[in-house]
C-alpha positions as CSV (number, residue, x, y, z in Angstrom):
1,X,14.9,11.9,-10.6
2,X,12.5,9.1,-11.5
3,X,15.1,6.1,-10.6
4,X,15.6,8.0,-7.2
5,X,11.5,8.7,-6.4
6,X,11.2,4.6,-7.5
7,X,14.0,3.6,-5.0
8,X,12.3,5.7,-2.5
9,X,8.6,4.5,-2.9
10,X,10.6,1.0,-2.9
11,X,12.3,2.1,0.2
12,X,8.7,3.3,1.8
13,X,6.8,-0.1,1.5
14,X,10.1,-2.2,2.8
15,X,12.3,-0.6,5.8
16,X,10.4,2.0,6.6
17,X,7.4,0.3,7.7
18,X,9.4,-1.7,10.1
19,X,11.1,1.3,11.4
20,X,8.7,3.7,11.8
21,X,6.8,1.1,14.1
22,X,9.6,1.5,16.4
23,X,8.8,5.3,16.7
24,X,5.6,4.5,18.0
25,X,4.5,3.3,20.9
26,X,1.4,1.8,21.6
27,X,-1.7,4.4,21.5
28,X,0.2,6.5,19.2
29,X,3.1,9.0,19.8
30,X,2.5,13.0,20.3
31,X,4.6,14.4,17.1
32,X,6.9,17.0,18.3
33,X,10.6,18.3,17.6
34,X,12.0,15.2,19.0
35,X,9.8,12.8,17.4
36,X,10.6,14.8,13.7
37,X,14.2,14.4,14.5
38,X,13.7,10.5,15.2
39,X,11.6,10.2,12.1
40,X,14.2,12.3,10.3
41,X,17.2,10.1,11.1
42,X,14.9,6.7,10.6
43,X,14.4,7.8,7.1
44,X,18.1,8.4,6.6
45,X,19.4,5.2,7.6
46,X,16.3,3.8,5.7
47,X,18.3,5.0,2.6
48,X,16.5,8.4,2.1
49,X,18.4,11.3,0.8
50,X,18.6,14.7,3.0
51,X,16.2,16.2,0.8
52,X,13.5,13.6,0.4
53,X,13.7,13.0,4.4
54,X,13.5,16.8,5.0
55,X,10.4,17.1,2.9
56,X,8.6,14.0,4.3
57,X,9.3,15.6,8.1
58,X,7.9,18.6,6.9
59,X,4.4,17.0,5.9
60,X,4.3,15.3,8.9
61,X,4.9,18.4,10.6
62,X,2.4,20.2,9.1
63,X,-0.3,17.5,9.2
64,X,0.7,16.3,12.9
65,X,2.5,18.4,14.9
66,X,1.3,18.4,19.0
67,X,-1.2,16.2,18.0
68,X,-0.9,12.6,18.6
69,X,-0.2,10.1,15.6
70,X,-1.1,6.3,15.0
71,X,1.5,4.1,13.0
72,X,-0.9,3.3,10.2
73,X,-2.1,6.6,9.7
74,X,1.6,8.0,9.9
75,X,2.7,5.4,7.3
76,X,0.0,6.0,4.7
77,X,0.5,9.6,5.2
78,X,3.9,8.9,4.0
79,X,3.0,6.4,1.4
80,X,0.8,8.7,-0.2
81,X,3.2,12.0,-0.1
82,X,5.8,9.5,-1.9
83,X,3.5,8.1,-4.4
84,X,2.4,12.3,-5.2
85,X,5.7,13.3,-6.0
86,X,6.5,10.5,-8.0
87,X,3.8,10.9,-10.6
């Protein structure tokens, strides 16, 4: 569990930045259902396992949803969620 939640905060501060800047546009992006099933597959094919990338959509849906969300702001949510469950 602790090699996985290291690869994963590893994954967060590499790919995933890049990636989930291509989510969102400029002035942020309203998170709804299609937005959580963008960032959903973005974390997959960032290397995140079903369950990690189902839990992170689910904070962000709680935090965020039909509201609108700015790329840093979405990214240290994210950060911070990881670095949580790995301690």
């Amino acid at each position: 569990m602790t090699r996985g939640i290291t690869n994963t905060i590893r994954v967060v501060t590499t790919l995933l930045n890049r990636d989930v800047r291509d989510l969102l546009k400029v002035g942020g992006k309203v998170v709804d259902d299609e937005f959580l099933d963008e960032l959903r597959r973005t974390l997959q094919e960032a290397g995140f396992g079903q369950d990690e990338s189902e839990w992170l959509v689910a904070e962000v849906r709680s935090t965020w949803h039909g509201r609108i969300v700015q790329e840093d702001e979405l990214l240290q949510h994210i950060k911070m969620r990881v670095r949580e469950a790995s301690d």
